[in-house]
DOZAMI-478688 format. One record per residue: residue number from 1; residue in one letter; x, y, z of N, C-alpha, C in turn. Coordinates in nm, 4 decimals. Layout:
% residues N
SITE    n  res       n_u       n_v       n_w      ca_u      ca_v      ca_w       c_u       c_v       c_w
SITE  NUM    a         X         Y         Z         X         Y         Z         X         Y         Z
...
END
This chain:
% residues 217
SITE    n  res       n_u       n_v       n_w      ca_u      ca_v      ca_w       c_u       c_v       c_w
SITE    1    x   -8.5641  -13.5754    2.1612   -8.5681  -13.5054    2.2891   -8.6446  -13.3743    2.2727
SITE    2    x   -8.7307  -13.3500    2.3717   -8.8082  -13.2291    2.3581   -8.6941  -13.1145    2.4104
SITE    3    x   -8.6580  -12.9862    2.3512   -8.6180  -12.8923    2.3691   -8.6764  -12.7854    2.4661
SITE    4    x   -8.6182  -12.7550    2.5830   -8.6379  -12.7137    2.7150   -8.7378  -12.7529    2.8176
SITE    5    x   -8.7220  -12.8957    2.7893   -8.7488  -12.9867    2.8973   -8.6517  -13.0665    2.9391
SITE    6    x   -8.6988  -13.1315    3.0810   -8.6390  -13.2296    3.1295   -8.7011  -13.3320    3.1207
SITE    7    x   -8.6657  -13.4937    3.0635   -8.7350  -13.5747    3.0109   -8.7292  -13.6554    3.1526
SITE    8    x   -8.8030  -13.7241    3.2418   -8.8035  -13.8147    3.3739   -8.8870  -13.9380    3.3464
SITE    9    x   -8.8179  -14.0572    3.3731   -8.8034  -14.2022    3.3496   -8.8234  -14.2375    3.4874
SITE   10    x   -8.9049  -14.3152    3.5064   -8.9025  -14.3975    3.6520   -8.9027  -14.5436    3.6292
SITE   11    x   -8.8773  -14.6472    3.6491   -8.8805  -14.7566    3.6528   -8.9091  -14.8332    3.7894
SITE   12    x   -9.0132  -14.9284    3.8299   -8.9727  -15.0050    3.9534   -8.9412  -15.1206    3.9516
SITE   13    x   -8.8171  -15.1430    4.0426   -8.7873  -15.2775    4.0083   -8.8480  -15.4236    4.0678
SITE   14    x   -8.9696  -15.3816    4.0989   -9.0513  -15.4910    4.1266   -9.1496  -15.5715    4.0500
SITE   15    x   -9.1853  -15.4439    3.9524   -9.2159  -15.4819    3.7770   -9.2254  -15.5876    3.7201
SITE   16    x   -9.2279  -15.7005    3.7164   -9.2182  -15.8502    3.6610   -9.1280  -15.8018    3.5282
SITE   17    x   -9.2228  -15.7064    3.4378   -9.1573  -15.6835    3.3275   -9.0234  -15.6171    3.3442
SITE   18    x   -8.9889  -15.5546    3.4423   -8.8575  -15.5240    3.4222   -8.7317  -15.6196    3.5049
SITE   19    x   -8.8017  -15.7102    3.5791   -8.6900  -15.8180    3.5891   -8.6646  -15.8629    3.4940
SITE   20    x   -8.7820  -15.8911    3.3509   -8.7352  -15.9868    3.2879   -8.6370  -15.9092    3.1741
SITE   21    x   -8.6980  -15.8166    3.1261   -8.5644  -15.7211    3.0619   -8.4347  -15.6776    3.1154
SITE   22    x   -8.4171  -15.6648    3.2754   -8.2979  -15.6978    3.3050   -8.2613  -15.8127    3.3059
SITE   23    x   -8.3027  -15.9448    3.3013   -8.2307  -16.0984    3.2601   -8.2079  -16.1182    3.0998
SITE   24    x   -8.2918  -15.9846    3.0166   -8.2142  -16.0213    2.8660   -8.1175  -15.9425    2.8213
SITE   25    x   -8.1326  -15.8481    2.9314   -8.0397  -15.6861    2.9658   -7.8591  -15.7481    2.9571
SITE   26    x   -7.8607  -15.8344    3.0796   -7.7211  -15.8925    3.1906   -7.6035  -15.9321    3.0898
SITE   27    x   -7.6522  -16.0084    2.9690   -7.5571  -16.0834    2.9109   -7.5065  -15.9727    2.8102
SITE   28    x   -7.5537  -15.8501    2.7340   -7.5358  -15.7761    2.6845   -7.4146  -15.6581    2.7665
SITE   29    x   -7.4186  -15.6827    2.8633   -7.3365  -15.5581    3.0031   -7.2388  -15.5892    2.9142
SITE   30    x   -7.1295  -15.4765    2.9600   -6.9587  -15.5092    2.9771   -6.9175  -15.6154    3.0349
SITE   31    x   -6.7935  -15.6753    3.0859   -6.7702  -15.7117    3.1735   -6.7470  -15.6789    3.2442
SITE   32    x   -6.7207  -15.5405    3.2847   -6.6732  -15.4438    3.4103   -6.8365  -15.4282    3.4974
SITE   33    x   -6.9114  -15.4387    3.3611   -7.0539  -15.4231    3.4169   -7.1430  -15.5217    3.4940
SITE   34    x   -7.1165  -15.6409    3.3921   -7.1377  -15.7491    3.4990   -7.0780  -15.8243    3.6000
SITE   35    x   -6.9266  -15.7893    3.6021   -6.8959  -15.7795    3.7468   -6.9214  -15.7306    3.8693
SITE   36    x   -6.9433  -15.5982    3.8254   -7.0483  -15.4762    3.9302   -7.1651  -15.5333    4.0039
SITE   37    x   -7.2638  -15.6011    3.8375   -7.3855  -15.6853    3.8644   -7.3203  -15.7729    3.9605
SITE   38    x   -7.3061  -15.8742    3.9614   -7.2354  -15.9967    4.0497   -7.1774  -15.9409    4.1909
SITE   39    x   -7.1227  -15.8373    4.2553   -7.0551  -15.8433    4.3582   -7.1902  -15.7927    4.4421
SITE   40    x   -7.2885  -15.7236    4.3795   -7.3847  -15.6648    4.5255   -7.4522  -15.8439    4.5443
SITE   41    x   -7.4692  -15.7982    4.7082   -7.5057  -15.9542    4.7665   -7.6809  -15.9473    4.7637
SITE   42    x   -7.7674  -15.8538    4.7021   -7.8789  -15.8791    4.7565   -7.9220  -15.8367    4.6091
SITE   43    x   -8.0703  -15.8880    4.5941   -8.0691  -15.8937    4.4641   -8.1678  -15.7381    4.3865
SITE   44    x   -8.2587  -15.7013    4.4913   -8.2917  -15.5836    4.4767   -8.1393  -15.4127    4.4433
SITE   45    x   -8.0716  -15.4268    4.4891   -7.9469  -15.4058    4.4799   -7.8890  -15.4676    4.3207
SITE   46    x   -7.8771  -15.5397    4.2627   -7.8206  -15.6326    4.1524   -7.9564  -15.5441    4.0849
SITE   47    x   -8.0452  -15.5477    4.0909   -8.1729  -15.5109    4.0119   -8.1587  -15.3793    3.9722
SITE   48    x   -8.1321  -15.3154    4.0955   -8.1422  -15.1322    4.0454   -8.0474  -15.1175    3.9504
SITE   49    x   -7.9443  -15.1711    3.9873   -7.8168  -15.0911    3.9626   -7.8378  -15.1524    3.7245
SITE   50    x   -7.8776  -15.2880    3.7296   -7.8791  -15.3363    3.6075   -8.0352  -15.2602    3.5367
SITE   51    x   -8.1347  -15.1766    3.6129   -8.2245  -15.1275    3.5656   -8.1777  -14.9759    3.5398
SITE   52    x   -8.0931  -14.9533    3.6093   -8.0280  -14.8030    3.5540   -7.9685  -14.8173    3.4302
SITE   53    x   -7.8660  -14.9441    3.3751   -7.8084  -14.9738    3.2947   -7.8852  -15.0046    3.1562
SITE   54    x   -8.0253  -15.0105    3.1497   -8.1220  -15.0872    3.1222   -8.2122  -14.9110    3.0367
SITE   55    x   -8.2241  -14.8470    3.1275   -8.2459  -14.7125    3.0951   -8.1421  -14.6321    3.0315
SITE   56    x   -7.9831  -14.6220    3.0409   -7.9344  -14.5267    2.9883   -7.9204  -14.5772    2.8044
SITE   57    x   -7.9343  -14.7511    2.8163   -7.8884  -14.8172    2.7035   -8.0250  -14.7802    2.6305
SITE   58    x   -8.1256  -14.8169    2.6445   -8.2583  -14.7823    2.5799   -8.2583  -14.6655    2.5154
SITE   59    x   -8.2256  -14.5373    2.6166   -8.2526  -14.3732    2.5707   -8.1150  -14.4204    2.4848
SITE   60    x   -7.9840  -14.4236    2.5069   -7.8970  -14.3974    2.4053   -7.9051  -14.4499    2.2499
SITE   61    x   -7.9882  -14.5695    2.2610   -7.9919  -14.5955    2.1501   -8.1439  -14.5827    2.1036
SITE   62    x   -8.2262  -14.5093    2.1348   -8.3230  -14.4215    2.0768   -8.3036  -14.2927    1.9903
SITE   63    x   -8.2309  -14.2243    2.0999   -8.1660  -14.1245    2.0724   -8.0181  -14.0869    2.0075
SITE   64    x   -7.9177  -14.1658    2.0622   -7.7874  -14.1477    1.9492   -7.7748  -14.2608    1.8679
SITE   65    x   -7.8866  -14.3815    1.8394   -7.8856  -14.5096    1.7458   -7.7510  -14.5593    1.7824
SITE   66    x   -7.6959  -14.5721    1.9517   -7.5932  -14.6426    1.9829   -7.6601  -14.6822    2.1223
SITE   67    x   -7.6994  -14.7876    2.1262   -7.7322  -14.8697    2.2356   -7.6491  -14.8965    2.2956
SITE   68    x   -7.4984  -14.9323    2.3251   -7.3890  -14.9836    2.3747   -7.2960  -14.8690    2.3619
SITE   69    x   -7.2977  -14.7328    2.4317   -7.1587  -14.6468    2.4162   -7.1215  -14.6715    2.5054
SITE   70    x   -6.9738  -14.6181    2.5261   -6.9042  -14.6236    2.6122   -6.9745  -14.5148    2.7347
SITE   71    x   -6.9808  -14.6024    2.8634   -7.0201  -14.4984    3.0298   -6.9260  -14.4086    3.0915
SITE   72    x   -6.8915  -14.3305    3.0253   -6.7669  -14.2982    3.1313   -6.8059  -14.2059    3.2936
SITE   73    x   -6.7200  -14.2098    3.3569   -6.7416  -14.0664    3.4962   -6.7225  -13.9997    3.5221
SITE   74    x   -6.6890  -13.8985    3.5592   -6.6083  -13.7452    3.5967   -6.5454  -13.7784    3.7178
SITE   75    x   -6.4646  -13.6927    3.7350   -6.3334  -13.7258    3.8915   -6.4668  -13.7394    4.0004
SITE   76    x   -6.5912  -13.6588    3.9957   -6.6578  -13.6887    4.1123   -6.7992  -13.8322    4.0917
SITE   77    x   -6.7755  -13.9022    3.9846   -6.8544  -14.0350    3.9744   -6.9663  -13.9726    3.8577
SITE   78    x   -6.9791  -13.8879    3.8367   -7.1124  -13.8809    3.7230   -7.0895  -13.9179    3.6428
SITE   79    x   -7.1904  -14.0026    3.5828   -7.1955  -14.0351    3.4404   -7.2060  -13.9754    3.3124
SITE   80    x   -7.1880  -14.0078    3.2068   -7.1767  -13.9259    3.1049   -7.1112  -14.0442    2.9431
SITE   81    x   -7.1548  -13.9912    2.8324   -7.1488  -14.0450    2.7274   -7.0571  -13.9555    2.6824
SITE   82    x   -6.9011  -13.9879    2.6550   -6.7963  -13.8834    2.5902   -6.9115  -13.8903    2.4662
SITE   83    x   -6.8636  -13.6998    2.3720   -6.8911  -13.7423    2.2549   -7.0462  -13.6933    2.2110
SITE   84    x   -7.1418  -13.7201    2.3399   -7.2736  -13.7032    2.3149   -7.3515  -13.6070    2.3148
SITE   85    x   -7.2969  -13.5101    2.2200   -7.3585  -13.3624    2.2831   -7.5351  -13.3081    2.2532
SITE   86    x   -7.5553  -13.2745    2.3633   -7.6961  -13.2579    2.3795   -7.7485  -13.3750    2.4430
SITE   87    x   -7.6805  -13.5012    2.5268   -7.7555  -13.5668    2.5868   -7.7129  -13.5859    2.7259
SITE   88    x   -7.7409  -13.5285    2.8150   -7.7102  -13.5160    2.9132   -7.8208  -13.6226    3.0427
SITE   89    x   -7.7853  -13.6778    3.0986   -7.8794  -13.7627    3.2201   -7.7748  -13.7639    3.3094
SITE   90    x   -7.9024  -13.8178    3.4296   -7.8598  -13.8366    3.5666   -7.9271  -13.9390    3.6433
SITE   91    x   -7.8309  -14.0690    3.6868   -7.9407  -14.1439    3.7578   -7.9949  -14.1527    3.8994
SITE   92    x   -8.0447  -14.2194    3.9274   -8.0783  -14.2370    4.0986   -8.1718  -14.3398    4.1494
SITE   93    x   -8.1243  -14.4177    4.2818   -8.1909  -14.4988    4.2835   -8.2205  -14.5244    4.4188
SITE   94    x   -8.3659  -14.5551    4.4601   -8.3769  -14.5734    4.6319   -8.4992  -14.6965    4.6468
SITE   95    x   -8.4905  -14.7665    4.7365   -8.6180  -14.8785    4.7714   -8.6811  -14.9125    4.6178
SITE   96    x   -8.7696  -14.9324    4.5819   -8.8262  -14.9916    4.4490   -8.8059  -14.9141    4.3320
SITE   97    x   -8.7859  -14.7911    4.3117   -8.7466  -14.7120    4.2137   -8.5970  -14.7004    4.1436
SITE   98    x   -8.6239  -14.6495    4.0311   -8.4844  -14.6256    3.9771   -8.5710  -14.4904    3.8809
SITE   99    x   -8.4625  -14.3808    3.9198   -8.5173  -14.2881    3.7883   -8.3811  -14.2324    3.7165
SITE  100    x   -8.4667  -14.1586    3.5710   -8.3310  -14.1262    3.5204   -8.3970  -13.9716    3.4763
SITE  101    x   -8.3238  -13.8894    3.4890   -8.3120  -13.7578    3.4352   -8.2640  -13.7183    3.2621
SITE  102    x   -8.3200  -13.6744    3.1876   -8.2797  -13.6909    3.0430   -8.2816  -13.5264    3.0093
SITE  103    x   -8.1954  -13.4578    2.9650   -8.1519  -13.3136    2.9330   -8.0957  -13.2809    2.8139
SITE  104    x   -8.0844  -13.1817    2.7284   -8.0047  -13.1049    2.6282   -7.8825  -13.0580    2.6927
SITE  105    x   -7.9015  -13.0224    2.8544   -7.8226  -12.9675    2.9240   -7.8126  -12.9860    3.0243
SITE  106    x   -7.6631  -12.9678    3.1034   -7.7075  -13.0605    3.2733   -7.7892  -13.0395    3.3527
SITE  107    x   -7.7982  -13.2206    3.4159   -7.8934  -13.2205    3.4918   -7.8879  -13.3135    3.6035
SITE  108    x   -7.9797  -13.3054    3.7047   -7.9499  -13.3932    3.7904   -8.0639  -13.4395    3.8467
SITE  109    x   -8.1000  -13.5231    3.9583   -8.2242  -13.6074    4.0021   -8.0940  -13.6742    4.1102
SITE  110    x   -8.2927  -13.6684    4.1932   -8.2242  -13.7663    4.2924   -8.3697  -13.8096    4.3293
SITE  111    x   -8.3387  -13.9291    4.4193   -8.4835  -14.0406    4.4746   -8.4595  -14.0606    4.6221
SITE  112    x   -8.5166  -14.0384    4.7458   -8.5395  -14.1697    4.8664   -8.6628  -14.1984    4.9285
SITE  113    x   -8.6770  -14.2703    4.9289   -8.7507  -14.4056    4.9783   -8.7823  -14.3072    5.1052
SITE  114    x   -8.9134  -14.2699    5.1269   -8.9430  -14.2002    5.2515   -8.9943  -14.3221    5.3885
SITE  115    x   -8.8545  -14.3315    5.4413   -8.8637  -14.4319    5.5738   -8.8561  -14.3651    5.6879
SITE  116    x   -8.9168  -14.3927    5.8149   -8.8367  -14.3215    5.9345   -8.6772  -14.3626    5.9845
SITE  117    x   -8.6181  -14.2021    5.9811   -8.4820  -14.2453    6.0534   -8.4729  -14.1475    6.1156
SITE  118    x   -8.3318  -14.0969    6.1623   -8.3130  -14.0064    6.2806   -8.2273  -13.9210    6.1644
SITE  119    x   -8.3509  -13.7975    6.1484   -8.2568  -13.7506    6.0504   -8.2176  -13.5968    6.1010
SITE  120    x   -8.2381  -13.5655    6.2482   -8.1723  -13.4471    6.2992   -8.0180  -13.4271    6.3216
SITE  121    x   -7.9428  -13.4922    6.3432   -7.7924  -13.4972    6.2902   -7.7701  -13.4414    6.0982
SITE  122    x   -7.8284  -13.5251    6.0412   -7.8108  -13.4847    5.9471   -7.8430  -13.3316    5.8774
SITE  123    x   -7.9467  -13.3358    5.9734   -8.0549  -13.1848    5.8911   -7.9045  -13.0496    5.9556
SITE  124    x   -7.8347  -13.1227    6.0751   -7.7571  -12.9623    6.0815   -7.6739  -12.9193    5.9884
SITE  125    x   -7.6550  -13.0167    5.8998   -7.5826  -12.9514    5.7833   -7.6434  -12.8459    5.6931
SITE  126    x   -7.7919  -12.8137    5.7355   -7.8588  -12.7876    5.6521   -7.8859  -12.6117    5.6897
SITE  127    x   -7.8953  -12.5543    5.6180   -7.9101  -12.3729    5.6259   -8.0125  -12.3519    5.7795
SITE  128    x   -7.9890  -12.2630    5.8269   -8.0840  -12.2261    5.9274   -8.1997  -12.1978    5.9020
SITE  129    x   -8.2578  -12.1235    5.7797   -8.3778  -12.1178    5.7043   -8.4370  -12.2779    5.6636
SITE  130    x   -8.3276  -12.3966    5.6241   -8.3987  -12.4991    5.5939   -8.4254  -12.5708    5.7552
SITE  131    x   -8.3426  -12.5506    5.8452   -8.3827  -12.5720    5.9493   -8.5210  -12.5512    6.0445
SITE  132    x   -8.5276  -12.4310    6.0002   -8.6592  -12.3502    6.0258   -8.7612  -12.4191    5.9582
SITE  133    x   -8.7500  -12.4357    5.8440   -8.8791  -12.4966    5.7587   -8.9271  -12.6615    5.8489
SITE  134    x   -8.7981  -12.7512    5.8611   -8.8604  -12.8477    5.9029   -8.9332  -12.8175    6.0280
SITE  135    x   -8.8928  -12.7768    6.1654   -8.9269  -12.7167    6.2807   -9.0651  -12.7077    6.2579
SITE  136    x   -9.1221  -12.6424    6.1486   -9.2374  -12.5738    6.1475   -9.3183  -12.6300    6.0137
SITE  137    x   -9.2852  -12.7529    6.0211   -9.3333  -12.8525    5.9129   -9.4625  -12.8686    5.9840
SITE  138    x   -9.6050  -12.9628    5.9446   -9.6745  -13.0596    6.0430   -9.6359  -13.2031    6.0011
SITE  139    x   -9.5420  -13.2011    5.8898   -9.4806  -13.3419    5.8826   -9.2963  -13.2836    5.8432
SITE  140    x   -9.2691  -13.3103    5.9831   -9.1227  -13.2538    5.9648   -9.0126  -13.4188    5.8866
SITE  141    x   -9.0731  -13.5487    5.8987   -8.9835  -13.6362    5.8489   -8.9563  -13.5559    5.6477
SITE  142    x   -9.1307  -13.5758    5.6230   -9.0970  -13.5389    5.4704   -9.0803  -13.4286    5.4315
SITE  143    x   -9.0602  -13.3213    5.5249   -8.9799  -13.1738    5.4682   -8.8507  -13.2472    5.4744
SITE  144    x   -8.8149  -13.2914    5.5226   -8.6429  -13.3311    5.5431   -8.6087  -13.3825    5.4182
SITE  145    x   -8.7104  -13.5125    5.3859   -8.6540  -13.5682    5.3009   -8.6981  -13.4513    5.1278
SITE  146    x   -8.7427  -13.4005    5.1435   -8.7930  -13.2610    5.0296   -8.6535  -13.1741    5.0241
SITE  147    x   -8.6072  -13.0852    5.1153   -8.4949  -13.0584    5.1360   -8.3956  -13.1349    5.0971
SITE  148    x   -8.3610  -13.2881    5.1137   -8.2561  -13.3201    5.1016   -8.2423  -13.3583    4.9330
SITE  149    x   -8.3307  -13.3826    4.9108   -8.3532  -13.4654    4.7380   -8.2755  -13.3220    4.6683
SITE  150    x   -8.3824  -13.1894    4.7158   -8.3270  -13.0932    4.6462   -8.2055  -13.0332    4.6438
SITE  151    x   -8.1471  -13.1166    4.7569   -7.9946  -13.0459    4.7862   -7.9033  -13.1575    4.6487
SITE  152    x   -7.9420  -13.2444    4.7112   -7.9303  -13.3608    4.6067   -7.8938  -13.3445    4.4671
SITE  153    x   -8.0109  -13.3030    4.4313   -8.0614  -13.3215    4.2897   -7.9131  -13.1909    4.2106
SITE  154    x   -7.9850  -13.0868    4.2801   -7.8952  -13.0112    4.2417   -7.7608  -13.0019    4.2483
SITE  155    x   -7.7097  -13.0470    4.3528   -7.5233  -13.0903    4.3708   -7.4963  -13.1538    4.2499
SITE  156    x   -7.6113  -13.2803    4.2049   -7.5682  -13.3556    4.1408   -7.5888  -13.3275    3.9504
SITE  157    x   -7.6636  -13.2320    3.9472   -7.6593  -13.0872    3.8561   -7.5008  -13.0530    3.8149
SITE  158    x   -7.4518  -13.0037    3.9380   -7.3386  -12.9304    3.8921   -7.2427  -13.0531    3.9101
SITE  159    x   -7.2743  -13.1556    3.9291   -7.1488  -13.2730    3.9057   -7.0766  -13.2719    4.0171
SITE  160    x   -7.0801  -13.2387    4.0856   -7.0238  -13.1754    4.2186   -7.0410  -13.2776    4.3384
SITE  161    x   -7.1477  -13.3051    4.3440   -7.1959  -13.3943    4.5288   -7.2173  -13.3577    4.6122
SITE  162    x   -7.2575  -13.3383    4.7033   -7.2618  -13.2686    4.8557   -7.1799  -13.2023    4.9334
SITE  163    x   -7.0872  -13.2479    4.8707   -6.9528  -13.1400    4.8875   -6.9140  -13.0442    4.8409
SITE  164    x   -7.0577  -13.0041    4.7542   -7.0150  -12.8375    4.7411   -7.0776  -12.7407    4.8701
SITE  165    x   -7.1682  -12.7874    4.9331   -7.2104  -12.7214    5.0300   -7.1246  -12.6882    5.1584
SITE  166    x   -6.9583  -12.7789    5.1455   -6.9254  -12.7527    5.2407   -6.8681  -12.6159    5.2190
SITE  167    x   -6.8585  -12.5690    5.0954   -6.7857  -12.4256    5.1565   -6.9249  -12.2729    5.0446
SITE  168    x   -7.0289  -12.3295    5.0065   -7.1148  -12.2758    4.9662   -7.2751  -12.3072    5.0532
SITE  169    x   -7.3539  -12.1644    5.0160   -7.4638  -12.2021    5.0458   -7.5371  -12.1175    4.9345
SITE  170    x   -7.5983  -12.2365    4.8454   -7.6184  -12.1678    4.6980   -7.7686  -12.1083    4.7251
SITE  171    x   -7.8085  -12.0098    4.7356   -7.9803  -11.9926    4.7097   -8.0459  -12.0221    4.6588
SITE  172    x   -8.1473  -12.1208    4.7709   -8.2510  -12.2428    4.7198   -8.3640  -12.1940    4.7519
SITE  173    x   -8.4673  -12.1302    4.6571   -8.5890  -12.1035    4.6624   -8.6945  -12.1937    4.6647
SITE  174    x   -8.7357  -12.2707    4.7838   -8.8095  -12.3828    4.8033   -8.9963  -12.3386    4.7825
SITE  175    x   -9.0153  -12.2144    4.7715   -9.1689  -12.1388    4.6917   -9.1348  -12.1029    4.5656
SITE  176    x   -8.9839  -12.1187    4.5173   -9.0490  -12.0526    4.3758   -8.9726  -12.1535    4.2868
SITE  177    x   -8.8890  -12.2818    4.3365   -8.8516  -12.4027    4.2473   -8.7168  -12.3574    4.1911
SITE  178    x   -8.6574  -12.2455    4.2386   -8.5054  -12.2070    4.1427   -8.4079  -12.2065    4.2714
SITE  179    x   -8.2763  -12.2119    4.2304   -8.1647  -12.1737    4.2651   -8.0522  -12.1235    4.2194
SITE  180    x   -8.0023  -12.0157    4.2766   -7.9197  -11.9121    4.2365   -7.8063  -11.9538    4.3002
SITE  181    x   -7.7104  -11.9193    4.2026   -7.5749  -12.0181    4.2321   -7.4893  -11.9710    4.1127
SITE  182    x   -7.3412  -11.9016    4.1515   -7.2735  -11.8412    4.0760   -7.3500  -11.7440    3.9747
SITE  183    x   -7.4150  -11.6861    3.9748   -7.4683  -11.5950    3.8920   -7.5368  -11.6370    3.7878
SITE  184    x   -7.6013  -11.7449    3.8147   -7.7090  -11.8790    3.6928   -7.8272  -11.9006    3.8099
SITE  185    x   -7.9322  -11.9095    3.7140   -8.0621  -11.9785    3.7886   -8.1093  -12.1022    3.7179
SITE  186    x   -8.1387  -12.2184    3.8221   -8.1506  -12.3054    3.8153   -8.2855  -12.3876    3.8424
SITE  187    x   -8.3833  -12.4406    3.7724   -8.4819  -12.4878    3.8583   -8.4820  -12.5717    3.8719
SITE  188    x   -8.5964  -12.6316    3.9692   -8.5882  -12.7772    4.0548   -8.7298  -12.7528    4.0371
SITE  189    x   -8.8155  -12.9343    4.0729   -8.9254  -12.9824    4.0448   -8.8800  -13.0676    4.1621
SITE  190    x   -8.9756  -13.0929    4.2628   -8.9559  -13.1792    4.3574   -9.1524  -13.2700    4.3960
SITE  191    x   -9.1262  -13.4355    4.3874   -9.2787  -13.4641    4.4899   -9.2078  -13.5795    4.5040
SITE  192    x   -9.3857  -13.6360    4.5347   -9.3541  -13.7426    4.5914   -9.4559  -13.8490    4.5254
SITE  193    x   -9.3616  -13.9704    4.5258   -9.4544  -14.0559    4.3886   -9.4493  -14.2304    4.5179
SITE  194    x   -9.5691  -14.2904    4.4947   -9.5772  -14.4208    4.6029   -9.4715  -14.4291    4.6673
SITE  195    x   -9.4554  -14.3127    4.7716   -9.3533  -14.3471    4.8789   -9.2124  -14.2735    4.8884
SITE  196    x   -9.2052  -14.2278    4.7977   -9.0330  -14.1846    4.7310   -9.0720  -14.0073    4.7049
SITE  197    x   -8.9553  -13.9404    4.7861   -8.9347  -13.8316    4.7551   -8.8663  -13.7954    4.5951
SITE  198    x   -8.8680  -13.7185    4.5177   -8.8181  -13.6997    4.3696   -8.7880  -13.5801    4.3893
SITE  199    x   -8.6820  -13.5552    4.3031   -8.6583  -13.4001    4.2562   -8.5683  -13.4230    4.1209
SITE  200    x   -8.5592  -13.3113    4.0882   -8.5142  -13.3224    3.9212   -8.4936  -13.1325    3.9158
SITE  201    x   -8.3340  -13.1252    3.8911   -8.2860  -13.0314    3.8533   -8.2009  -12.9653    3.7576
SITE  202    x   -8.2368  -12.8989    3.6723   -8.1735  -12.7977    3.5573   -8.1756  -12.7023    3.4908
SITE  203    x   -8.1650  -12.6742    3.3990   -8.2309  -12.5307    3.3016   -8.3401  -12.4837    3.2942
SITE  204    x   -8.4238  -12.5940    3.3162   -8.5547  -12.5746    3.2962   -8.6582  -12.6111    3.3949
SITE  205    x   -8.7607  -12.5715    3.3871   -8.8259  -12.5840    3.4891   -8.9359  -12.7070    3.4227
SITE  206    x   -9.0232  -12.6812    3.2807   -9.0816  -12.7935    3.2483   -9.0518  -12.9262    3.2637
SITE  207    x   -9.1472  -12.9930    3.3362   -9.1086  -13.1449    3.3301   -9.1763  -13.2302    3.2616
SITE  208    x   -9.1115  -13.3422    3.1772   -9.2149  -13.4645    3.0856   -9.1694  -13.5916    3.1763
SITE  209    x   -9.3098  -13.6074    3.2304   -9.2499  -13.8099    3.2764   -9.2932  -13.8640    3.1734
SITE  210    x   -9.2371  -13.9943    3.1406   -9.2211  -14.0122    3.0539   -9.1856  -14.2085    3.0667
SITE  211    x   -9.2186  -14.2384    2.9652   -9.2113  -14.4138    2.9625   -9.1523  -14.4418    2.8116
SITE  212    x   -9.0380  -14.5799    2.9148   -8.9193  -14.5847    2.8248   -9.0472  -14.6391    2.6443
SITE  213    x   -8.9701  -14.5621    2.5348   -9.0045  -14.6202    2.4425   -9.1254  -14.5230    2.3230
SITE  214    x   -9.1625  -14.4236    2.4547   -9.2684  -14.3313    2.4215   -9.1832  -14.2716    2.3272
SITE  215    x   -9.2544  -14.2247    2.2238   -9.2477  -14.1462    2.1030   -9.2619  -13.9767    2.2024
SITE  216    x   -9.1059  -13.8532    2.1281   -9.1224  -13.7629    2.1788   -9.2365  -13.6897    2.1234
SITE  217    x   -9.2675  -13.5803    2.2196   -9.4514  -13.5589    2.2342   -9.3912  -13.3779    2.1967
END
């Protein structure tokens, strides 16, 4: 792992090659895991979720020479490797993508699929300053979805979820990539890659994308 970076993994699951590594992936799962696999009814769905599984197993056993640790979650669903110190990730997954976030220290990412929806209900949750920004977007769908990744990314930083905003409004510097929050600064990296909003948040501001298997640089 490169030291004060954030390492970013994308995968799509339309890939030929990565269907077929998730079909040599499946039989290797848990059984808790391939039950999971088995209950989503659609198979893009069955795909992400076994291409996330597919990525944390790869990096873990690159990196801690344990391909198969135990996944555990925190009371609010994040993942995490008891035990693994200094390896910190975060996954996420929307329309053809799956990415993973790779850290010394926490981190978080998030992905969506930039579609049209009705996303003014949603945006009022959002600061009056981020309000303002979309208003005065000339493409107000993908400020929204820019805003939201980063709200995202970062909730999912502090392990937390979107439910820390209900009783915080942490300072999100959307010109200068940081956020200030309990007396820590935080940066964020946010674009947009064939279609999909990205963001990726933590300690650091450097980012490496990066492909599973690459030798660290």
């Amino acid at each position: 792992m490169t030291e004060g970076t954030i390492e970013v993994f994308t995968e799509n699951i339309y890939d030929p090659r990565i269907s077929e590594r998730c079909d040599r992936i499946y039989p290797l799962l848990t059984c808790e895991e391939r039950e999971k696999a088995d209950r989503f009814l659609h198979r893009e769905d069955r795909l992400r979720f076994i291409t996330g599984r597919l990525l944390i197993r790869t990096l873990a056993g690159e990196r801690l020479g344990n391909a198969y640790p135990e996944i555990s979650l925190t009371e609010y669903g994040k993942p995490y490797i008891a035990g693994a110190e200094g390896f910190h990730f975060n996954i996420s997954h929307s329309g053809s993508f799956v990415v993973l976030a790779l850290s010394d220290s926490p981190v978080g990412v998030d992905t969506e699929q930039i579609v049209p929806i009705e996303w003014q209900d949603i945006a009022e949750t959002f600061s009056p300053s981020e309000r303002e920004m979309i208003d005065n977007a000339d493409d107000p769908l993908r400020c929204f979805y820019r805003i939201w990744t980063v709200r995202e990314a970062f909730s999912k930083e502090e392990g937390i979820g979107l439910s820390l905003f209900e009783n915080e409004q942490p300072e999100i510097g959307y010109n200068s990539g940081t956020v200030n929050y309990r007396r820590k600064t935080l940066y964020f990296n946010v674009w947009e890659k064939d279609g999909h909003s990205v963001c990726v948040c933590g300690a650091y501001g450097r980012i490496l994308e990066k492909t599973i298997g690459e030798n660290d640089k």
